[in-house]
N, C-alpha and C positions, 0 to 999 in steps of 0.2 A: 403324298403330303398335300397339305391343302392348300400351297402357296404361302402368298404372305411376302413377309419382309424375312429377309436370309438377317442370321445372326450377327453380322457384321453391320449391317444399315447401309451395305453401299449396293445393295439391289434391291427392288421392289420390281413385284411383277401379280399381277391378277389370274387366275388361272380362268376354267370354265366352272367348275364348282363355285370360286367364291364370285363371279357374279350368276351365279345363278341361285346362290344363297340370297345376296344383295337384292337383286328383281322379287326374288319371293317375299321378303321380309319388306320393302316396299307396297307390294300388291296383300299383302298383309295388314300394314300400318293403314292404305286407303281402303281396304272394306270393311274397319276398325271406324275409320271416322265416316261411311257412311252409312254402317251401323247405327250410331251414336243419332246423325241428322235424322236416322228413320225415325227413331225413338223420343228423339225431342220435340219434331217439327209435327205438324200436323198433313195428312195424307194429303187434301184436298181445299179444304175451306180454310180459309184464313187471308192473312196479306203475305204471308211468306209459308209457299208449302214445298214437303219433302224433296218437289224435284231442284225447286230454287236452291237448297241448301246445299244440294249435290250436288248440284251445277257450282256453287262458289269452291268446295271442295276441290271437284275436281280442277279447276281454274288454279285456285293458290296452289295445289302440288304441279303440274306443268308449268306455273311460273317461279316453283321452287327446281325443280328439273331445268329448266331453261338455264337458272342463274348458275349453277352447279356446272352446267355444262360450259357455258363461258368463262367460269371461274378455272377452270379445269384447261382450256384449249389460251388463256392469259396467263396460266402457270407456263404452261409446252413452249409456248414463246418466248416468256422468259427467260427459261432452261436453254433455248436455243439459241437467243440472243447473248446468256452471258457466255454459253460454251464458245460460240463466234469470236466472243471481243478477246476470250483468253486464249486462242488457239491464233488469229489475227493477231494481239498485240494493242488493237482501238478499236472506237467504235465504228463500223460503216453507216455515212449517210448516201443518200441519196446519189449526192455530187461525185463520190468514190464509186457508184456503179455508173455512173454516166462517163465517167474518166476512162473506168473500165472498159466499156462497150465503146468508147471511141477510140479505145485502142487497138480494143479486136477486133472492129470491122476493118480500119483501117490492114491491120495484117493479114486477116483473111479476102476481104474483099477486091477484086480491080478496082481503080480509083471512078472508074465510070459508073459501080455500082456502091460505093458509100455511100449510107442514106443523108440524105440535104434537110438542113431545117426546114419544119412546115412554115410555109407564107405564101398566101393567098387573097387574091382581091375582089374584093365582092361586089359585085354590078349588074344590073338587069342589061338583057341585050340589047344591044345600039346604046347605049349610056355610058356615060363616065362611071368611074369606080366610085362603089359607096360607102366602100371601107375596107376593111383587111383581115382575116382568119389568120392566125398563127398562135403555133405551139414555143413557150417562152419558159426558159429553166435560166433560173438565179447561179448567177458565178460561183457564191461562195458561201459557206452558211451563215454568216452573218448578215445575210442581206434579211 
């Protein structure tokens, strides 16, 4: 079979056939339009020639592939994201994996190996400190 969507709608799956249909019928649709820029534009003399047109061409279909593909990997996240919050129960933030990891270090680590907040003080040598380096995370999320 050629893939596709199963009768029911609750599987999708792309086989090798249909993107290999999809790629062709793309590489199709672009020697179609710069077919078209041959025909319209002029070879050489002008202010806009052949190769300029197929240069814009080819430009707007990788910035139509580009958006596709980001559109496509913001769907997956999504789908990822709501499966989470309904297999969890809420949402996770940030603050719920930092809770987390301060839990598991603490249980697996000895306490001489618990990682410590970063804080550090910045000074050229023989000098007073000129300030401070440190990694700083918000209590709660309403901060």
């Amino acid at each position: 079979d050629g893939g596709g969507a199963a009768d029911d709608g609750a599987e999708y799956r792309v086989t090798a056939r249909d993107a290999n249909a999809l790629l062709g019928e793309q590489q199709r649709a672009l020697a179609a339009q710069m077919a078209v820029m041959a025909a319209t534009l002029p070879r050489d003399d002008g202010v806009v020639a052949v190769a300029d047109g197929e240069l814009v061409v080819v430009l707007d279909h990788v910035a139509a592939v580009w958006q596709q593909y980001a559109d496509a990997v913001d769907y997956v996240e999504h789908m990822l994201r709501q499966q989470l919050r309904t297999a969890i129960g809420k949402e996770l933030t940030a603050a719920h994996f930092d809770e987390y990891m301060r839990f598991d270090a603490r249980r697996v680590l000895r306490a001489a190996y618990v990682p410590r907040a970063l804080s550090y003080a910045l000074q050229r040598p023989r000098r007073c400190a000129e300030g401070v380096v440190s990694i700083e995370a918000r209590t709660s999320d309403a901060d």
